[in-house]
N, C-alpha and C positions, 0 to 999 in steps of 0.2 A: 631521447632527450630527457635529462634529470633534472626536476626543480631542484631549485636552488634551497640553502637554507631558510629556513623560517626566520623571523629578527628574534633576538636570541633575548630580549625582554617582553618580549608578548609570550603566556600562554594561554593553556586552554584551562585550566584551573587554576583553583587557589591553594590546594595543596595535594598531599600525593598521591599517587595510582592506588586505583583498587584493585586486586588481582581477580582476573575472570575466567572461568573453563570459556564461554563462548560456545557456540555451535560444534555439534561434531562436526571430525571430519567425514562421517560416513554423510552427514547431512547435504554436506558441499559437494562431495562427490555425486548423491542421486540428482542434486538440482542441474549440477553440471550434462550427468548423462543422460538427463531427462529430455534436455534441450539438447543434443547431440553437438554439445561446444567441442571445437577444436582443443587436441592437448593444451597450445598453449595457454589456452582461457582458463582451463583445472588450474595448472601450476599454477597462475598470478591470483586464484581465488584460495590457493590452499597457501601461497605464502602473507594474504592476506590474513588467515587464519591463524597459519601462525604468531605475525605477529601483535593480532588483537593477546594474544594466549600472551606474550611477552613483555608487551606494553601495561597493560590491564587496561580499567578505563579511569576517568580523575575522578575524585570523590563525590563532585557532584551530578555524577551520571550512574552512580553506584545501581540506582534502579533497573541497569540494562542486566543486571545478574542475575533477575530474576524472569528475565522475558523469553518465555517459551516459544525457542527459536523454531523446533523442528514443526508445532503446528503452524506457525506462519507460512513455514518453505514448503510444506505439504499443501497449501492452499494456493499457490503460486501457479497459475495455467502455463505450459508449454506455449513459444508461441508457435504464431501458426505458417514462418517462411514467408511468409508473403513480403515483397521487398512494398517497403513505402508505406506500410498500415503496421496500426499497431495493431496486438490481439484483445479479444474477447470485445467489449461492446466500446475502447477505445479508440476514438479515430482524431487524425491528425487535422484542424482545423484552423482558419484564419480568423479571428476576431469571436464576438461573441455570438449567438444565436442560437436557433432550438438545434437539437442534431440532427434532424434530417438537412435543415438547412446549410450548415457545417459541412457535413458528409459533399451536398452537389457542389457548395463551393471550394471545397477544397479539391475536390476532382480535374473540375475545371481549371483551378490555381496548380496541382499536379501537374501537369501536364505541361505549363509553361514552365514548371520550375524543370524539370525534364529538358526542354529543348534547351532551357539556360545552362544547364550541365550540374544542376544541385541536388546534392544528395540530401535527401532530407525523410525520414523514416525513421519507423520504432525502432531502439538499436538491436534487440533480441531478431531482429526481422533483419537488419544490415549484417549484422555480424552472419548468420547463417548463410547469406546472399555474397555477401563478399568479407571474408574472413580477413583479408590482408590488408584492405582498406580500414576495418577496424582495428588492427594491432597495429597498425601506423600511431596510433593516438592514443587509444585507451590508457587509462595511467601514465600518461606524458608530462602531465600537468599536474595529476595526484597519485601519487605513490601509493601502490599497498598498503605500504607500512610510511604514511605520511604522517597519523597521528589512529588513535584507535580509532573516532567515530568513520575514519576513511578504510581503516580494518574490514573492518564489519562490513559495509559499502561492499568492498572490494569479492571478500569473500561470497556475501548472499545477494548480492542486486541482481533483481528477475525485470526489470525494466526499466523505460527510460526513451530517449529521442537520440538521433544519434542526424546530424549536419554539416556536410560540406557544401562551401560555396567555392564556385573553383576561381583562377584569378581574373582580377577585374568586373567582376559581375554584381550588381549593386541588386539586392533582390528588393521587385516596388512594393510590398507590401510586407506588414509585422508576422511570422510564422508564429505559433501557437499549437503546444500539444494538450488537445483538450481530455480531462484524465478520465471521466466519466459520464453518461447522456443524466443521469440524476445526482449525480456528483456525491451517491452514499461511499465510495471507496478509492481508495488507493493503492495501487502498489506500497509495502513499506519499506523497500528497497531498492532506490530508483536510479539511476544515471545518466547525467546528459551529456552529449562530448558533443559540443561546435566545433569546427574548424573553419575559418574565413583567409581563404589563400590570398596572395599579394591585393591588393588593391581593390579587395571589392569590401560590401558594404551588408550588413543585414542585423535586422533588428527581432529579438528573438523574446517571446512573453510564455512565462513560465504562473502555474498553478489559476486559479477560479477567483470567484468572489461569495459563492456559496460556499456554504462549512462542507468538509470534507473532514471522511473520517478513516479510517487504517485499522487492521487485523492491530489487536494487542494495543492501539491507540500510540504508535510508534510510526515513526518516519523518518529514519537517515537515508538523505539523498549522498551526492556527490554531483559534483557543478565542473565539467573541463573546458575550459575558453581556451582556443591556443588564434590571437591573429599577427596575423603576418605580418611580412613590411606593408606600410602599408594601406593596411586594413582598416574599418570602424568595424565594431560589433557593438550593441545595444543590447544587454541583458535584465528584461524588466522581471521582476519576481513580485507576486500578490499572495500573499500568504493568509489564507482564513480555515484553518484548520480549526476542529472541532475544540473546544477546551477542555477535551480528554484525551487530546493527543499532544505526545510530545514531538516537537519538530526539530531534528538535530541536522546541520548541516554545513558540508565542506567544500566552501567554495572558490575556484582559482581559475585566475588566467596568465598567462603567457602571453606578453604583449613587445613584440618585435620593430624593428626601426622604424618608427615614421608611424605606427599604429596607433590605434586606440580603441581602449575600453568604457564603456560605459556601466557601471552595474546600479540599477533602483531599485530597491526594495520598498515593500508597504507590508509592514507586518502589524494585521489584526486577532489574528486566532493562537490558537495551542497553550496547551495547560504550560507546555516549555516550550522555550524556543531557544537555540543556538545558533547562530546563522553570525561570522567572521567574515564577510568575503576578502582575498587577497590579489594583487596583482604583482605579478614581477614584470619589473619592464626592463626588459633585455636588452635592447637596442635604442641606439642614441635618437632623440627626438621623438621617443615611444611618450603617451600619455594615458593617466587612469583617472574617471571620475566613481565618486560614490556616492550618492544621494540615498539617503534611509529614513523612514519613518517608522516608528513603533509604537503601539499603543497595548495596555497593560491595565488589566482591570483585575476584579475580584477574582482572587486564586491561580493568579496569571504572574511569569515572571519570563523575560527578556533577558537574552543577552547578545545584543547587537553591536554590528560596526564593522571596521576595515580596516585593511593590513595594506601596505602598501610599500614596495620594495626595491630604491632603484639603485639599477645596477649597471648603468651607462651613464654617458652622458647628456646633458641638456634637456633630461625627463623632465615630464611635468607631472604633480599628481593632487587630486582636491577629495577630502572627504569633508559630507555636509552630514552630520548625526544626529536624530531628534529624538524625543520620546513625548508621552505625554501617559502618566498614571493617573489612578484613579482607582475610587474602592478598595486601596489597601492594595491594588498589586505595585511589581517591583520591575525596575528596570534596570539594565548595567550598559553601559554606552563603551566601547571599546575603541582605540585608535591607537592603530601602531604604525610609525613611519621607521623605516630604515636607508641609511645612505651609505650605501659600500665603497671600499677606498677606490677610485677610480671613477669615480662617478662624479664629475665636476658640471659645475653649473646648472644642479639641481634644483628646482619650487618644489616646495608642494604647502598648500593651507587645511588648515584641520578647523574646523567647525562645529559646535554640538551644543543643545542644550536639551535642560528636562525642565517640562514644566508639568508640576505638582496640583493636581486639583483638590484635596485634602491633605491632613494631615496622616493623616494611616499609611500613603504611599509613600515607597523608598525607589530612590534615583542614587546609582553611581556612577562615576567616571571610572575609566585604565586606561588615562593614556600611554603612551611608550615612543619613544625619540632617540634614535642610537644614528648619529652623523659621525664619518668617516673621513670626510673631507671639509676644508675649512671654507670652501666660497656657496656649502649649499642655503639656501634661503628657504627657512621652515617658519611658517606665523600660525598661530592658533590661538584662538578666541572660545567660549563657553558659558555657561550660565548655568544655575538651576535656581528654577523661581514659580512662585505661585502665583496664579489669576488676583493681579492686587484688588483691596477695596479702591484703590482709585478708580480702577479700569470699571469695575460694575457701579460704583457709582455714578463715571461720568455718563454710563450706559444707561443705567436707570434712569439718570435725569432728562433724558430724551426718550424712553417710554420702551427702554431695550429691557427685556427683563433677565436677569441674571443667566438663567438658564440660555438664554439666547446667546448673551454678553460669552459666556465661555465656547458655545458651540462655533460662535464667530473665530474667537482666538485660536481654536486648535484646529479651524478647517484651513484658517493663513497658515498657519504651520503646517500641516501638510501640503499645503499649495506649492513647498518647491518641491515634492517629489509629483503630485497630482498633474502640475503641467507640464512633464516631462513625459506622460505616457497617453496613449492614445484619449481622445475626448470619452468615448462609451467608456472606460475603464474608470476615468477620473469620475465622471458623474457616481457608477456606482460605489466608489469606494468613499465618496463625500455620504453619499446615503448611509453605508454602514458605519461611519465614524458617527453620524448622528443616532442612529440607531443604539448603538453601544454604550455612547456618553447617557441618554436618559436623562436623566435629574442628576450630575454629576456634580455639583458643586457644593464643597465637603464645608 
């Protein structure tokens, strides 16, 4: 299966490619033979390579041309085969808890996922286990050469979760790859490939709530949703990456007749962030939501939001985009919707605002809207606005003190992604927004 085009007014920079050597190829080739991958896994990694080499990357990622690749892929552990576990001191777990506790529950949870018929393992550990099952999907949904940060991906990713649900199977509880027991590291080459076959159901949570740090302070993942007819899938992402890591990531789903995707992000960390996620919705009565939170402090700069792409008919699709700066960092709010000829009786609503806690901080919009057909119905609303003096005065006049008065306003604002995701996870991420904010009002 071939994604579709990209909407042809979204992109990923502001002006033009930088030219990169990128990784040898002797480099991709030892990782490849290191892990005893199938041919075809080399080739899709070396045409990866290639075409980071041919793309470059956009100018404001020019700092990957300095990042010394081959120590990275030299510290990358073989895994260890074992189907269902990831390697070295990662294991795969439900919810949050200490890792021993993780470890028995998710044992126990193994085991029913097992009898349900769901694959759900480290993909370094699937792919070895069943090689055929992973070239079904891998790159179905993201191409090699999809855009460069997906290059790169493509070429050197040394891990990641790899899940099938097979059809009609509603899996009862959130699955979760937990990255580390003291959460000092990460893979910086990671990829996850879900598959949710016709008519089942599962909700999958991606990354921590401790800082998490990466070899070279670098992290390009890759995200592949493919659901079915169908299908729901839930893809929650918690992002709190160290503020000396950049976090770059390409994220897509595949979403078939009668399916739907969910994607929520809550991004608190990384000195950079890029995170776009897209849906194409293929099939008629397919739907995409997107619910996003970012928050952007001192020496911190965002660039969030969602792509969304339909290419049938009577799609539905919603992105809701927030931000909230502070101490001088930066924010870019992204929204692209596309309607291709053929695609009648189209919704979709765009949503976003930034709200400014001084003056030092910068908030941008890009939206983008390319309609193909004349009966689709696109509405979009926005804002960007600062914590008024009305708002802390009326606060103060009842004994709220300012600092409270803002931490009130930005945790409402997070509230519509907070209640979309498990209660233990919303508690702690209201904790770290207050933590962060401090004395933020500029």
């Amino acid at each position: 299966m071939t994604a579709p085009e990209a909407p042809r007014s979204v992109s990923m920079g502001t002006t033009g490619p930088v030219s990169m050597a990128g990784p040898g190829e002797d480099i991709v080739r030892h990782l490849s033979a290191e892990r005893s991958e199938p041919q075809w896994m080399l080739q899709l990694r070396l045409r990866g390579l290639d075409s980071l080499r041919a793309q470059g990357v956009p100018s404001w990622a020019s700092f990957l041309r300095s990042v010394d690749y081959a120590r990275m892929v030299s510290a990358v552990e073989p895994p260890t085969g074992v189907p269902g576990e990831s390697h070295g001191n990662a294991a795969l777990s439900p919810g949050l808890a200490s890792l021993d506790a993780s470890e028995e529950a998710y044992r126990a949870l193994r085991e029913d996922l097992r009898h349900l018929g769901v694959r759900f393992g480290g993909l370094p550990s699937v792919l070895n286990a069943d090689p055929e099952l992973v070239r079904s999907h891998f790159a179905s949904v993201v191409a090699a050469d999809a855009n460069p940060l997906a290059a790169l991906n493509a070429a050197l990713w040394s891990d990641g979760s790899f899940l099938y649900v097979p059809p009609g199977v509603a899996v009862p509880v959130p699955l979760q790859a937990e990255i580390r027991a003291d959460y000092t590291g990460v893979e910086p080459f990671e990829r996850n490939v879900l598959i949710a076959d016709r008519g089942s159901d599962v909700t999958y949570i991606e990354g921590c709530t401790a800082p998490v740090y990466t070899p070279d302070q670098l992290h390009v993942s890759t995200i592949e949703v493919v659901a079915l007819p169908g299908a729901h899938v839930r893809y929650i992402a918690l992002q709190n990456f160290s503020r000396e890591v950049d976090n770059l990531v390409t994220k897509r789903a595949s979403v078939h007749a009668g399916a739907s995707v969910e994607w929520i992000d809550i991004n608190l960390g990384s000195r950079r962030s890029w995170k776009v996620p897209r849906a194409d919705l293929l099939g008629a009565e397919a739907s995409a939501d997107f619910v996003g939170v970012a928050l952007a402090g001192a020496g911190q700069s965002t660039h969030v939001g969602a792509e969304m792409v339909h290419l049938a008919p009577r799609t539905r699709s919603r992105i809701a985009n927030h931000a909230v700066v502070h101490r001088g960092g930066g924010a870019v709010l992204e929204s692209g919707v596309r309607v291709a000829a053929g695609a009648t009786e189209v919704a979709s609503t765009i949503e976003w605002s930034s709200l400014m806690l001084d003056s030092e901080s910068r908030a941008q919009t890009v939206p983008a809207i390319e309609v193909d057909e004349a009966d689709a119905h696109i509405s979009q609303s926005g804002a960007v606005r600062k914590v008024g003096e009305e708002i802390l005065f009326y606060m103060s006049s009842r004994g709220v003190s300012a600092e409270e008065a803002v931490r009130l306003v930005v945790l409402g604002l997070a509230g519509i992604a907070t209640r979309r995701i498990p209660v233990e996870y919303a508690v702690e991420v209201d904790r770290l927004i207050e933590l962060e904010l401090g004395g933020a009002v500029g």
